[in-house]
Phi, psi and omega in degrees: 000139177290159168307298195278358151303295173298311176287358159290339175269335166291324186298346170257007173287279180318334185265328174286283189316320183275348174090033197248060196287043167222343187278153183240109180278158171208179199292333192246025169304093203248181178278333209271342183273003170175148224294342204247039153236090161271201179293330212257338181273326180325285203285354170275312188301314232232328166288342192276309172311294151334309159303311179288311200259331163072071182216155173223144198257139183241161159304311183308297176308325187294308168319318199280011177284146172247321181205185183273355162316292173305321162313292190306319166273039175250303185284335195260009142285330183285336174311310182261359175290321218275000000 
């Protein structure tokens, strides 16, 4: 799946969960960059993802995340595994 396959799927994930119908993630997008991505819509983002996309996530990987850049080549690796 391509990258801009993937952050369109993301993008009504990410606007229901931070509660944002204007945020667009894009790569160099964090948590530190909007007030409602705390800890607890992170791990709903990341199970919702999962759910949806049908990929599973290790702690490790999910730690070493930096931006949503990364996110997005995590699932398009996990994508091309499977």
């Amino acid at each position: 799946m391509e990258s801009s396959e993937i952050y369109r799927r993301l993008t009504p994930i990410f606007q229901d969960i931070l509660d944002d119908d204007d945020l667009v993630p894009s790569a160099d997008l964090t948590a530190h960059d909007v007030p409602e991505w705390d800890s607890l819509r992170h791990i709903r983002l990341i199970v919702t993802v999962e759910r949806e996309l049908e990929v599973k996530f290790t702690t490790p990987e999910i730690s070493a995340l930096e931006n949503v850049g990364q996110f997005v080549e995590l699932i398009q690796s996990k994508l091309t595994r499977a």
